[in-house]
mmCIF file of the N, C-alpha and C atoms, coordinates in Angstrom:
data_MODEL
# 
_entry.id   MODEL 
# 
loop_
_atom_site.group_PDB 
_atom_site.id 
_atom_site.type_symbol 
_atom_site.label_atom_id 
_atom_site.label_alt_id 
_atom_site.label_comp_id 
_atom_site.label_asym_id 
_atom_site.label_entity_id 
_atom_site.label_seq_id 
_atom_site.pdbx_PDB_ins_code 
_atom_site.Cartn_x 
_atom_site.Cartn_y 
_atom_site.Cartn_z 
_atom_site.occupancy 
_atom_site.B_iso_or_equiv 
_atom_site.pdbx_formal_charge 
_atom_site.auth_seq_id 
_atom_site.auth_comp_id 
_atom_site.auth_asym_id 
_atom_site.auth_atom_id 
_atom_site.pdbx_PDB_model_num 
ATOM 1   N N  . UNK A 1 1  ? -64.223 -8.503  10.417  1.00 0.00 ? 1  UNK A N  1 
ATOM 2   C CA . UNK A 1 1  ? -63.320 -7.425  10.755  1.00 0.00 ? 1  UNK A CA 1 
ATOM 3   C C  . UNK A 1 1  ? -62.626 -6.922  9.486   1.00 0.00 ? 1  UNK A C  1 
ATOM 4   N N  . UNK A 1 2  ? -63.174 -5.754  9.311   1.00 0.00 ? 2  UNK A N  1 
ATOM 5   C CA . UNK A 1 2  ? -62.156 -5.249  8.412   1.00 0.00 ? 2  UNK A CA 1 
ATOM 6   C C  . UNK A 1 2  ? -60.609 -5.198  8.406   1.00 0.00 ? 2  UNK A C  1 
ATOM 7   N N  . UNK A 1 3  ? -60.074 -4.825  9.190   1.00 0.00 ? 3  UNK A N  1 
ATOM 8   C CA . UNK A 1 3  ? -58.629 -5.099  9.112   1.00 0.00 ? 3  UNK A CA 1 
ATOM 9   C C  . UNK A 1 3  ? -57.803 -6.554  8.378   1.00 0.00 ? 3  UNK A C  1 
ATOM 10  N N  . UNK A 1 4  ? -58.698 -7.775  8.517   1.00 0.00 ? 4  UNK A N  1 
ATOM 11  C CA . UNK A 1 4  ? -58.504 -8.849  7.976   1.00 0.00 ? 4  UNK A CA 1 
ATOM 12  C C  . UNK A 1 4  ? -58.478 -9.106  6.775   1.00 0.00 ? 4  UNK A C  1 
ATOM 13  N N  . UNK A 1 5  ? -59.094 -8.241  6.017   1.00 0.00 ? 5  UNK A N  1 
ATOM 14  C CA . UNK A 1 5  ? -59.247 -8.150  4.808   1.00 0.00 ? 5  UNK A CA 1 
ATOM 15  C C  . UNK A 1 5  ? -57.805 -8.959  3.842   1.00 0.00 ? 5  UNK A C  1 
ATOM 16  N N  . UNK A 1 6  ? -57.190 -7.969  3.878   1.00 0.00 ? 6  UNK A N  1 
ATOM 17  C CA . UNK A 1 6  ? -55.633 -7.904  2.882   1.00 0.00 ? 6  UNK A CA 1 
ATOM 18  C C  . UNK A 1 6  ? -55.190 -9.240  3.111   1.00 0.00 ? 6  UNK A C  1 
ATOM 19  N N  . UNK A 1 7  ? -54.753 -10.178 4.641   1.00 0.00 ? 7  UNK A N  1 
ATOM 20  C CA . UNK A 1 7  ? -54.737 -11.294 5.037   1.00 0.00 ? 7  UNK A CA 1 
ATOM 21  C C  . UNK A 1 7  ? -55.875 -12.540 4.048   1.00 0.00 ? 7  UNK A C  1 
ATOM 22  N N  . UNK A 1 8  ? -57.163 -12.135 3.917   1.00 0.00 ? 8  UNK A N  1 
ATOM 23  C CA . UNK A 1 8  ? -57.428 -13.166 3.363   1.00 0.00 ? 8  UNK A CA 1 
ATOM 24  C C  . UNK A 1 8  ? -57.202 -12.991 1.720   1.00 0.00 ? 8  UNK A C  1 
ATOM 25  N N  . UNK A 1 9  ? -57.034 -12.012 1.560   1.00 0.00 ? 9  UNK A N  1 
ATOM 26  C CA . UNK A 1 9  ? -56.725 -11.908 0.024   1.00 0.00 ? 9  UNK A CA 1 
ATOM 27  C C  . UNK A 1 9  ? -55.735 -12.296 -0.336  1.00 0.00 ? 9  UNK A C  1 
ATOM 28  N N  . UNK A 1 10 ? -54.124 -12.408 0.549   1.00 0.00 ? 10 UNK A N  1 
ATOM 29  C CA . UNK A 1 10 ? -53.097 -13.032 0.290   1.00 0.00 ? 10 UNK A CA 1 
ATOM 30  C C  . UNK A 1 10 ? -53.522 -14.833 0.371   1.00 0.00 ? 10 UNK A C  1 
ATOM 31  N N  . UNK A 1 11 ? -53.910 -14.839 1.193   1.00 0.00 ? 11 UNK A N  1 
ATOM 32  C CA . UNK A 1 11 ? -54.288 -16.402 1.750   1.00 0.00 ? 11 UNK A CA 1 
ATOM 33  C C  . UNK A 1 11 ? -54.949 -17.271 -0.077  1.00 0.00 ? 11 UNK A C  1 
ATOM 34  N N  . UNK A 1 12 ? -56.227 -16.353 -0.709  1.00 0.00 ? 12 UNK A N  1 
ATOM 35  C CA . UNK A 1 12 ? -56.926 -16.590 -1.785  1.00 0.00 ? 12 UNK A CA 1 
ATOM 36  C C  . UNK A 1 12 ? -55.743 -16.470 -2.671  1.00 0.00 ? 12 UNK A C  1 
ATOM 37  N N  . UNK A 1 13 ? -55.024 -15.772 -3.147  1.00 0.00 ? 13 UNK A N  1 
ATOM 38  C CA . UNK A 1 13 ? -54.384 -15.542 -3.829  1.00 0.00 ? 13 UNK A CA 1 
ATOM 39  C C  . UNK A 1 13 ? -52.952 -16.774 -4.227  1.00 0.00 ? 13 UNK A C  1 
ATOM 40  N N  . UNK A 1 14 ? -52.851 -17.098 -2.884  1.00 0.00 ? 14 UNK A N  1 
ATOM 41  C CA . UNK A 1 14 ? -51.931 -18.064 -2.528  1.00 0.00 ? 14 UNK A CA 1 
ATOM 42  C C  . UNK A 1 14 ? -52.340 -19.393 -3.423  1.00 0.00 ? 14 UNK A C  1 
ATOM 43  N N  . UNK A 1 15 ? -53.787 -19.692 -2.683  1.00 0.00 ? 15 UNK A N  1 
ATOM 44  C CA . UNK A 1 15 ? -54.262 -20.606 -3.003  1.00 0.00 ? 15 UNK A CA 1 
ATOM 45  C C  . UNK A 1 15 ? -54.683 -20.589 -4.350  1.00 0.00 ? 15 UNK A C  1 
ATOM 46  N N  . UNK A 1 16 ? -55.021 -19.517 -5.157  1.00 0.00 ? 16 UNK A N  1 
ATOM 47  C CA . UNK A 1 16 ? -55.059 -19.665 -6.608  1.00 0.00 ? 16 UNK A CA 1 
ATOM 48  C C  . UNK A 1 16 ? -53.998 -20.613 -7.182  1.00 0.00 ? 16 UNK A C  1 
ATOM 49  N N  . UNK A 1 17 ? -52.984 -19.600 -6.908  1.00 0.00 ? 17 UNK A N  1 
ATOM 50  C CA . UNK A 1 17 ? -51.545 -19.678 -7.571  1.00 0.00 ? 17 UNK A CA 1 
ATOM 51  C C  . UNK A 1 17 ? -51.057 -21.358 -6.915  1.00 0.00 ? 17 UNK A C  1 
ATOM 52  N N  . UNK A 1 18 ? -50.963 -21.841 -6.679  1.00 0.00 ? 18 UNK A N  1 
ATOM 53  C CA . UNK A 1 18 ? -50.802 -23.276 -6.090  1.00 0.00 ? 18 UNK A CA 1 
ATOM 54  C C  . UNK A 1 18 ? -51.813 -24.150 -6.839  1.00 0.00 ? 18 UNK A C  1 
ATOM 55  N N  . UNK A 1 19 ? -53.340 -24.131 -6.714  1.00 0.00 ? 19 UNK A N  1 
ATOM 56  C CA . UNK A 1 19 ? -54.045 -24.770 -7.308  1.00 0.00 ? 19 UNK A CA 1 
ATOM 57  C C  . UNK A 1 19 ? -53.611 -24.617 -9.224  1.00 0.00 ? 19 UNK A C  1 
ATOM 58  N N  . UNK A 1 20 ? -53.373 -23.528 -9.640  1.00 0.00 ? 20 UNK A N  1 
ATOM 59  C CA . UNK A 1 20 ? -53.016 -23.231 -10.770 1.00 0.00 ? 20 UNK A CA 1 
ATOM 60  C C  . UNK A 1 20 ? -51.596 -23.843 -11.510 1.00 0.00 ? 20 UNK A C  1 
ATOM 61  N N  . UNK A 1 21 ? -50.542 -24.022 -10.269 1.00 0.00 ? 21 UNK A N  1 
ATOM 62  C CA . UNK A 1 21 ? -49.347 -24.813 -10.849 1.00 0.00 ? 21 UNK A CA 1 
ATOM 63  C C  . UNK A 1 21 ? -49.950 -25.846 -10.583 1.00 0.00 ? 21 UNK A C  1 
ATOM 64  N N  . UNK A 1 22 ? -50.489 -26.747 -9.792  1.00 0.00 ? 22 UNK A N  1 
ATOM 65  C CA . UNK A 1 22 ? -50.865 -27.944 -9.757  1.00 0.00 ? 22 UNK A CA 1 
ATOM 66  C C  . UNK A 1 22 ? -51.405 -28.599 -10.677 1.00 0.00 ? 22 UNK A C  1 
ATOM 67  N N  . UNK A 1 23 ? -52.374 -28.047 -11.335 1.00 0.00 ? 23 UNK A N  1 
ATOM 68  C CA . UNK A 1 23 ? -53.528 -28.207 -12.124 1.00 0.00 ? 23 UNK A CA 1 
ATOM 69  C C  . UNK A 1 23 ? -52.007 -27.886 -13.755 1.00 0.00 ? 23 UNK A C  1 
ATOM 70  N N  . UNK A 1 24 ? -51.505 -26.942 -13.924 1.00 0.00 ? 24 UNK A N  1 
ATOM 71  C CA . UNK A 1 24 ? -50.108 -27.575 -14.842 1.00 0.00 ? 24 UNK A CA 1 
ATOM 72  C C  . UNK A 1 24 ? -49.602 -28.281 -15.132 1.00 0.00 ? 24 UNK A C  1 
ATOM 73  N N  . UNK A 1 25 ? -49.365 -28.785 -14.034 1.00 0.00 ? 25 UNK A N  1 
ATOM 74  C CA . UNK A 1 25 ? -48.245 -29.989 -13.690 1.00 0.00 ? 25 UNK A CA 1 
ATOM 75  C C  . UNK A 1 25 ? -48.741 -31.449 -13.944 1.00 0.00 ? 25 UNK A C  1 
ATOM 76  N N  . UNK A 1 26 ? -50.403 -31.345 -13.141 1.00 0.00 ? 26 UNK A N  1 
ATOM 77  C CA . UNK A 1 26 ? -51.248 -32.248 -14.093 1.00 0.00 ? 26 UNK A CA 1 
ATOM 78  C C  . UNK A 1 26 ? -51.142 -32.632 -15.602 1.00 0.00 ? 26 UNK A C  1 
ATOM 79  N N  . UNK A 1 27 ? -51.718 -31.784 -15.942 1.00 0.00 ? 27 UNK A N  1 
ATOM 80  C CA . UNK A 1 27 ? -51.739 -31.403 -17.321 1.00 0.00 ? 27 UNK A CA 1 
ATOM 81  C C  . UNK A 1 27 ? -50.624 -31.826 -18.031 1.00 0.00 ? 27 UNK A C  1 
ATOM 82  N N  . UNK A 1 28 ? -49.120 -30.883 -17.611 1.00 0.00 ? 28 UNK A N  1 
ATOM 83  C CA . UNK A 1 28 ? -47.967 -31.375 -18.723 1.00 0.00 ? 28 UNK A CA 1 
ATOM 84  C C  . UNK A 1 28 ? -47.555 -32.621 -18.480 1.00 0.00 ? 28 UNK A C  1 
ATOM 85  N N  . UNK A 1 29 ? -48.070 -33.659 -17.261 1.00 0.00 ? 29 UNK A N  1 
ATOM 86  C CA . UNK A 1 29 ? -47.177 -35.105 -17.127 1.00 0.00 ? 29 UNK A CA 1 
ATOM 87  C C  . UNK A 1 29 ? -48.310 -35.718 -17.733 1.00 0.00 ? 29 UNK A C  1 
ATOM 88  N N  . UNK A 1 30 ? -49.762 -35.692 -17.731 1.00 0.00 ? 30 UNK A N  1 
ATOM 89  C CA . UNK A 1 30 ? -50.926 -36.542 -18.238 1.00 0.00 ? 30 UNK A CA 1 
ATOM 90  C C  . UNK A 1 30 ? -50.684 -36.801 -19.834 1.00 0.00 ? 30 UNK A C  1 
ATOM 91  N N  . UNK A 1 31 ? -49.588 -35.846 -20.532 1.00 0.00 ? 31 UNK A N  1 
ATOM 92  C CA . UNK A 1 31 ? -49.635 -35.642 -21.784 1.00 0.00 ? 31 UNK A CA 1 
ATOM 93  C C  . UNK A 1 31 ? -48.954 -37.069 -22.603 1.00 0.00 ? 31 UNK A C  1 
ATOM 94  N N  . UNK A 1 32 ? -49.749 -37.764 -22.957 1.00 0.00 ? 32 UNK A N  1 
ATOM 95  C CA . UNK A 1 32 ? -49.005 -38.968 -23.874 1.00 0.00 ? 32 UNK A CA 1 
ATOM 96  C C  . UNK A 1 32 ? -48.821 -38.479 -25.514 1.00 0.00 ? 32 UNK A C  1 
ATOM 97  N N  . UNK A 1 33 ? -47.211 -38.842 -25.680 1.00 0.00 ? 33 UNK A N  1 
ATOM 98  C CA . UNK A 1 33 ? -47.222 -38.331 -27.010 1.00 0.00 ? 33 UNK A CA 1 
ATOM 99  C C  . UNK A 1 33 ? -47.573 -39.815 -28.043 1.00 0.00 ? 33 UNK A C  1 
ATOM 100 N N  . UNK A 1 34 ? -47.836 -39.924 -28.952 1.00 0.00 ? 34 UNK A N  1 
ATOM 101 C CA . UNK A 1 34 ? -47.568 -41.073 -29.527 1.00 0.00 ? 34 UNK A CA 1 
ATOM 102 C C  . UNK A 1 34 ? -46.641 -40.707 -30.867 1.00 0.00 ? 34 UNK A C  1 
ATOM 103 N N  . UNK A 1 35 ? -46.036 -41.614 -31.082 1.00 0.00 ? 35 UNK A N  1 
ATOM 104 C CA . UNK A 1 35 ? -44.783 -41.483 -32.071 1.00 0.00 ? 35 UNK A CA 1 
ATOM 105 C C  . UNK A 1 35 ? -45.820 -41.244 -33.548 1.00 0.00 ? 35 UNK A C  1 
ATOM 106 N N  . UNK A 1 36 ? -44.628 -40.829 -34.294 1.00 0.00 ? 36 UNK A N  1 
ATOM 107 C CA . UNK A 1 36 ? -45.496 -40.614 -35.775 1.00 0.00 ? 36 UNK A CA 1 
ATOM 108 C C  . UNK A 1 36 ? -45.487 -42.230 -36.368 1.00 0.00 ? 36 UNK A C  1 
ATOM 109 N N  . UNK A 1 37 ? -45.379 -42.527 -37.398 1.00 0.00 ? 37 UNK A N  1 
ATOM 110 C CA . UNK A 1 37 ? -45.752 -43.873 -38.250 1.00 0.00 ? 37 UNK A CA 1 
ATOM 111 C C  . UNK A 1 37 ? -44.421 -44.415 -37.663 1.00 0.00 ? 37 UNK A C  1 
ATOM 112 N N  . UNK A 1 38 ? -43.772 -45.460 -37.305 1.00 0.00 ? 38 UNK A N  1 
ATOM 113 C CA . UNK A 1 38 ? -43.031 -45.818 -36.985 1.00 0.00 ? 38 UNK A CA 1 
ATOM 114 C C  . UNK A 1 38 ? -42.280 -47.229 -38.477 1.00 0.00 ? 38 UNK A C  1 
ATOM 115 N N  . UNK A 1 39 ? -43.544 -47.354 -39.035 1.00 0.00 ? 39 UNK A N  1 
ATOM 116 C CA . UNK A 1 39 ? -43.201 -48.085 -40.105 1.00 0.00 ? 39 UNK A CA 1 
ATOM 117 C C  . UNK A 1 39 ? -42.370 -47.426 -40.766 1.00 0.00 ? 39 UNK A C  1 
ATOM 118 N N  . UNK A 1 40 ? -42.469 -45.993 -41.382 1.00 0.00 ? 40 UNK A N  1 
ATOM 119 C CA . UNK A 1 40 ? -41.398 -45.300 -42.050 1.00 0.00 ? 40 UNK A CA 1 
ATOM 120 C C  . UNK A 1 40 ? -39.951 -45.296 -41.381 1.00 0.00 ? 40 UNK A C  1 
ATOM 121 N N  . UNK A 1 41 ? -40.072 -44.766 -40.065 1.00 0.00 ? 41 UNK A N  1 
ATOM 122 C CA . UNK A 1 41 ? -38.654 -44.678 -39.642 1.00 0.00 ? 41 UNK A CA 1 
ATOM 123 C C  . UNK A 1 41 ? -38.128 -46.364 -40.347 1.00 0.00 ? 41 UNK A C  1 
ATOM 124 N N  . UNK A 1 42 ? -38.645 -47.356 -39.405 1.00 0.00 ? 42 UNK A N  1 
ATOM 125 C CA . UNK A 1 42 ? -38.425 -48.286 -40.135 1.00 0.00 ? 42 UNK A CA 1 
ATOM 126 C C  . UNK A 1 42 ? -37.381 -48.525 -41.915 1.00 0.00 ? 42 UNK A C  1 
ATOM 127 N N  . UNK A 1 43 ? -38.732 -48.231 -42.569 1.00 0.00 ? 43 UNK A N  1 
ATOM 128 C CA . UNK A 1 43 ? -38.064 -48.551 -43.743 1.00 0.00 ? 43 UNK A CA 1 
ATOM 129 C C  . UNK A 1 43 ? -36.807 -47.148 -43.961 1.00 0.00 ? 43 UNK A C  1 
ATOM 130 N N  . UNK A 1 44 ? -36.562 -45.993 -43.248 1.00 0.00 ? 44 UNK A N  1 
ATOM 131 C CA . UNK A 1 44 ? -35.639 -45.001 -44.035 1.00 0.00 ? 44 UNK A CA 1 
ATOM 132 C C  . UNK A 1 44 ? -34.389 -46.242 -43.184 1.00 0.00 ? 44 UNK A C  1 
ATOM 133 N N  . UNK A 1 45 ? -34.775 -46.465 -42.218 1.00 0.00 ? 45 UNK A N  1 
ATOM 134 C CA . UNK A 1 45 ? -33.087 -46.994 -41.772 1.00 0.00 ? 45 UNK A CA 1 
ATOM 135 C C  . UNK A 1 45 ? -33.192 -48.284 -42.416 1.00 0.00 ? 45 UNK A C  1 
ATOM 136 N N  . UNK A 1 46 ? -33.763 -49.294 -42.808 1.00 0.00 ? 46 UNK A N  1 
ATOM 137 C CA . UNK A 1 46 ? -33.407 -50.253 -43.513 1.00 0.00 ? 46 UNK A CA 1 
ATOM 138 C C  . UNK A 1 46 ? -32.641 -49.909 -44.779 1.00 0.00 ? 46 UNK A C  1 
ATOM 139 N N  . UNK A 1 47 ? -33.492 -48.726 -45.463 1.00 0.00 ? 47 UNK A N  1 
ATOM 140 C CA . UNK A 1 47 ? -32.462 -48.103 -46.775 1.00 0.00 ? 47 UNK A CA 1 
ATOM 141 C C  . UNK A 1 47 ? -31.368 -47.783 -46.392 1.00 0.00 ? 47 UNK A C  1 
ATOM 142 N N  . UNK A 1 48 ? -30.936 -47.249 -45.167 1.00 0.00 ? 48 UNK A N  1 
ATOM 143 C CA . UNK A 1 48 ? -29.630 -46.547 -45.272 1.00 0.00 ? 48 UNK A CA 1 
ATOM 144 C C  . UNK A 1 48 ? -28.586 -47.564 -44.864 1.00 0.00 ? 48 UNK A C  1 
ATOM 145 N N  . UNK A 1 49 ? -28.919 -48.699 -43.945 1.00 0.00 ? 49 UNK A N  1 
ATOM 146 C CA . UNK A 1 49 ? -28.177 -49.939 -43.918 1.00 0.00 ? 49 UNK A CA 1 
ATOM 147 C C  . UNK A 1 49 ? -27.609 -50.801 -45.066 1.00 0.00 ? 49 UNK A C  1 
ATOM 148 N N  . UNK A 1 50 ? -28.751 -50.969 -45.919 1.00 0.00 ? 50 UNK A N  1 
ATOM 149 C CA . UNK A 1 50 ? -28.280 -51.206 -47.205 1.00 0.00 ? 50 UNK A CA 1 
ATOM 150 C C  . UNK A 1 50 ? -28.433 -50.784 -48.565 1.00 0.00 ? 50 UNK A C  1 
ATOM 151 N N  . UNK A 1 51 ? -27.669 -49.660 -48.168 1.00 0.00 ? 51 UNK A N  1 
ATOM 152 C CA . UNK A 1 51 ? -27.133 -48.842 -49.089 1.00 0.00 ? 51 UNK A CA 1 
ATOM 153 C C  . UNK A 1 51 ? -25.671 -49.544 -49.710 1.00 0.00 ? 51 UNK A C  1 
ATOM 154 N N  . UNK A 1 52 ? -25.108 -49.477 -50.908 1.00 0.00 ? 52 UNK A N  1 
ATOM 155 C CA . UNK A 1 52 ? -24.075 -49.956 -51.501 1.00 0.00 ? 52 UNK A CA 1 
ATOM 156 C C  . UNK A 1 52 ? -23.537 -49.098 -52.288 1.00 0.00 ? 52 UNK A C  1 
ATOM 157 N N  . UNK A 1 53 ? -22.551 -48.784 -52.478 1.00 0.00 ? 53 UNK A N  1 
ATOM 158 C CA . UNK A 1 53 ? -21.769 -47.839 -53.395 1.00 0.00 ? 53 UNK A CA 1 
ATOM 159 C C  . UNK A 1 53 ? -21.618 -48.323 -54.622 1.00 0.00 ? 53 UNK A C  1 
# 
């Protein structure tokens, strides 16, 4: 039936837009960062602890 038309195009459209934040949301929580060298941080704060005037 033609008249149905516009109805399923909202319906598709819907469902894009849903599958599309989903598939985001995936994406930005799956994201593991890993820290940079951690040995450096390390040694800058050991220097600044003992530091002496």
């Amino acid at each position: 039936m033609p008249q149905m038309a516009p109805m399923n195009w909202v319906s598709l459209s819907i469902m894009f837009l849903l599958l599309f934040y989903l598939y985001m949301v995936i994406c930005f929580f799956s994201l593991k960062v890993k820290p940079l060298n951690s040995n450096i941080n390390l040694k800058n704060k050991k220097m600044t602890l003992n530091w002496k005037w």
